[in-house]
C-alpha positions in Angstrom: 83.6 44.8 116.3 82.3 46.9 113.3 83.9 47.8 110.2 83.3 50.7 107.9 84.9 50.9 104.3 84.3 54.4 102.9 85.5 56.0 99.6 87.4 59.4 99.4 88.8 60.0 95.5 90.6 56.7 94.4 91.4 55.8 98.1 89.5 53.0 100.3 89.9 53.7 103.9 88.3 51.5 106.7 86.9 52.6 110.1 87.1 49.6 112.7 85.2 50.0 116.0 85.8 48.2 118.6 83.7 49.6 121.6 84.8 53.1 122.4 88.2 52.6 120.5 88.3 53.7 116.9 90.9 52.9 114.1 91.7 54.1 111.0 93.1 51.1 108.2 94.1 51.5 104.7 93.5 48.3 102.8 96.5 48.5 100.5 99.2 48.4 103.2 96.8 46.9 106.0 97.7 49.2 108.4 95.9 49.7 111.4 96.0 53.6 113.4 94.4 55.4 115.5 93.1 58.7 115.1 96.7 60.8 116.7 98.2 59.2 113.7 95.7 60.8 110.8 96.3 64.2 109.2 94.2 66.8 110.1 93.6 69.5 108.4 93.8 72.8 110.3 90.6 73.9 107.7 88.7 71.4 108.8 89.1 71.3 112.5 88.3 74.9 112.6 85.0 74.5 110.5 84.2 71.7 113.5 85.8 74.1 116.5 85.7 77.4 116.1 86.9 77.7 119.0 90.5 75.8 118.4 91.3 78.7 115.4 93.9 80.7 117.6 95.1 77.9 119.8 98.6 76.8 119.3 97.4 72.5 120.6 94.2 72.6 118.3 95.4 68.8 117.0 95.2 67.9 119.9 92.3 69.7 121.7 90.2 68.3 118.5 91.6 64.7 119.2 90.5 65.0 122.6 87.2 66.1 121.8 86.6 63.7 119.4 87.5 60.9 122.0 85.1 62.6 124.6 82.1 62.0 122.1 83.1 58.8 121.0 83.3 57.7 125.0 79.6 59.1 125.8 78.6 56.7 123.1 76.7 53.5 124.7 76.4 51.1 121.5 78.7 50.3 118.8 76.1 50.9 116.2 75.8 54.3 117.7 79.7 54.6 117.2 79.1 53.6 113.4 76.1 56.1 112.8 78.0 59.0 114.3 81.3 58.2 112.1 79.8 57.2 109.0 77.2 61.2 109.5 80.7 62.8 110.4 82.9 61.4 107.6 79.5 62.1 104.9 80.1 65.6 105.5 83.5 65.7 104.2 83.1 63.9 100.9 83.5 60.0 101.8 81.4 57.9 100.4 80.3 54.9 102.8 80.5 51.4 100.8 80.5 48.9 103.4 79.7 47.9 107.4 80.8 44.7 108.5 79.6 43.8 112.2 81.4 40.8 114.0 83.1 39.0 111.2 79.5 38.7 109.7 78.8 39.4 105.9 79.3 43.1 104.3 76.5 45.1 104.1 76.0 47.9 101.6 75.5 51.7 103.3 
């Protein structure tokens, strides 16, 4: 299991990996989600999948996509690198990774 604190404005989100399943946790309320319950921007998506602009299920084409790439994945730590590239191109800032209970490590 790996865990990934990032930065976006004043807010501290967390990215936990646990093989090919990725959720999204916000510190203050410790909850845990995946990623059908995160907003999406419509903006964003688009600027990802060009593709998606016209289609009326692009949520959930982009969330299957997503989940595609996570699956062809073989290590955790490639997991991590891919989310924590990703999520640096959309202003978060990556604080900390956590693997297996072990110490924090600064990014």
């Amino acid at each position: 299991m790996l865990r990934i604190s990032f930065r976006l404005g004043g807010e501290i989100i967390e990215v936990v990996s646990k093989g090919n399943n990725i959720f999204f946790s916000d510190p203050a309320t410790n909850m845990l989600t995946t990623i059908e319950g995160l907003r999406l921007s419509k903006a964003g998506v688009i600027k990802e999948f060009p593709d998606l602009k016209n289609k009326k299920n692009w949520k959930e084409e982009a969330i299957k996509r997503f989940k595609n790439h996570i699956k062809s994945l073989d290590k955790e730590e490639d997991v991590s690198d891919y989310i924590v590239k990703e999520l640096k191109k959309y202003g978060y800032e990556p604080l900390l990774k956590q693997k297996a209970g072990f110490r924090p490590k600064r990014l």
